[in-house]
C-alpha positions as CSV (number, residue, x, y, z in Angstrom):
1,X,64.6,-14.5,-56.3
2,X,65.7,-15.6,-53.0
3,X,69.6,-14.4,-51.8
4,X,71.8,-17.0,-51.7
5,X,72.6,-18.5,-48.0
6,X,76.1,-17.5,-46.2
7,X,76.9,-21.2,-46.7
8,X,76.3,-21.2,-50.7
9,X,78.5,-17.9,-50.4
10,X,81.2,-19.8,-48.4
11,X,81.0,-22.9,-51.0
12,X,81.2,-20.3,-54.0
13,X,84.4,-18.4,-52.4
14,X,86.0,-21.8,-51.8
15,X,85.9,-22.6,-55.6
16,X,86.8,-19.1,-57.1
17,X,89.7,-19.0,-54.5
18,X,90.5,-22.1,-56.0
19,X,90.7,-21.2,-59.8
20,X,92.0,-17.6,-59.0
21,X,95.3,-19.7,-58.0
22,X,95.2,-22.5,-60.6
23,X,97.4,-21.5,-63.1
24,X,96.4,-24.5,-65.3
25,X,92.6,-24.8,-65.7
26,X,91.4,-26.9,-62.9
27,X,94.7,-27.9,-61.3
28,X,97.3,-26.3,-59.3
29,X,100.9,-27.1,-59.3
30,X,103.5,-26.6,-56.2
31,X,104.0,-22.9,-57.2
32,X,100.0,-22.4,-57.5
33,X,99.9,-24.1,-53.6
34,X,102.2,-22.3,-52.3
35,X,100.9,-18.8,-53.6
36,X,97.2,-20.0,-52.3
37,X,98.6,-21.1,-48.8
38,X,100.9,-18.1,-48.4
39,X,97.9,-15.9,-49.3
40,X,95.0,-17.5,-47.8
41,X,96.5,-19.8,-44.8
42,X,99.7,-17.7,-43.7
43,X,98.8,-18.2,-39.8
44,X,98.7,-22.2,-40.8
45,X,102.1,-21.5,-42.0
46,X,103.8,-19.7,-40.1
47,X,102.3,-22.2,-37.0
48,X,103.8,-25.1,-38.9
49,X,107.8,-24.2,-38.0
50,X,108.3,-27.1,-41.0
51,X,110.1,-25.4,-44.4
52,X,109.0,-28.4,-46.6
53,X,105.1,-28.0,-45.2
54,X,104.1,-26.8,-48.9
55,X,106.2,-30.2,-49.8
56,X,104.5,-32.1,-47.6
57,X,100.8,-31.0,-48.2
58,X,101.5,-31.1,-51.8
59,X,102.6,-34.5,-51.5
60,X,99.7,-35.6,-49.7
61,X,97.1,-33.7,-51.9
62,X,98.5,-34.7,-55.9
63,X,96.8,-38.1,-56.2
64,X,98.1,-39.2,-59.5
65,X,101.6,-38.1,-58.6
66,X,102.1,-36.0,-61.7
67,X,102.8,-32.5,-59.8
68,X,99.2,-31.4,-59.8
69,X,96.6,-30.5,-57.2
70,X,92.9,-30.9,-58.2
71,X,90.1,-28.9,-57.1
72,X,88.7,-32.3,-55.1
73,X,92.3,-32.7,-53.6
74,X,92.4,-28.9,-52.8
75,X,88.8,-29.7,-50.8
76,X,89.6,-32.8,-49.5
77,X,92.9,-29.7,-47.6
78,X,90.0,-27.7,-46.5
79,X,87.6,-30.4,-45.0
80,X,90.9,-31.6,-42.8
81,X,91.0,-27.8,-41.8
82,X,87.9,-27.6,-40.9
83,X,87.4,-31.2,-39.0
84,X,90.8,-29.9,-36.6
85,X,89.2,-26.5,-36.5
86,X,85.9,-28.1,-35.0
87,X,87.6,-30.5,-33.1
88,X,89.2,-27.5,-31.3
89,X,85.9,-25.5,-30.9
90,X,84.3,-28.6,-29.3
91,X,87.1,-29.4,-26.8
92,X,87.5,-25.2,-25.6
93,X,84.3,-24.1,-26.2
94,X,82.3,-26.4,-24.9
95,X,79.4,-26.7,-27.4
């Protein structure tokens, strides 16, 4: 049986993280958020110098406007995250 790859590892952690901090199965609400991004993206946080950024990125994450996050909302966060991460490696570390 062949290991699975640091990226399946990585894809795994990104959906238990997930439902470790939905408090309703397979949604989070603002509370949920703001426990995940307090635990998990505190730097992000602290670098946003906003006190409604939980507000605002729930806002922009609950779809059907009914105070809930979805695990496809919660990726769609992390793919942002990652493009603005990347864009930053590219422009200072000259790939």
């Amino acid at each position: 049986m062949v290991a699975p790859s640091e990226l399946e590892h990585s894809m795994e952690k990104m959906l238990l993280t997930f439902h470790k901090f939905a408090g309703e199965k397979n949604y989070m609400n603002r509370d949920d958020l703001q426990k995940l991004l307090d635990s998990e993206f505190s730097e992000f946080l602290k670098n946003q110098n906003d006190p409604l950024a939980v507000d605002k990125i729930m806002k922009d994450l609950d779809d059907c406007r009914d105070g809930r996050v979805s695990f496809h909302s919660f990726f769609s966060l992390i793919a942002g995250l990652l493009c603005a991460c990347d864009d930053y490696y590219v422009k200072h570390m000259k790939v």
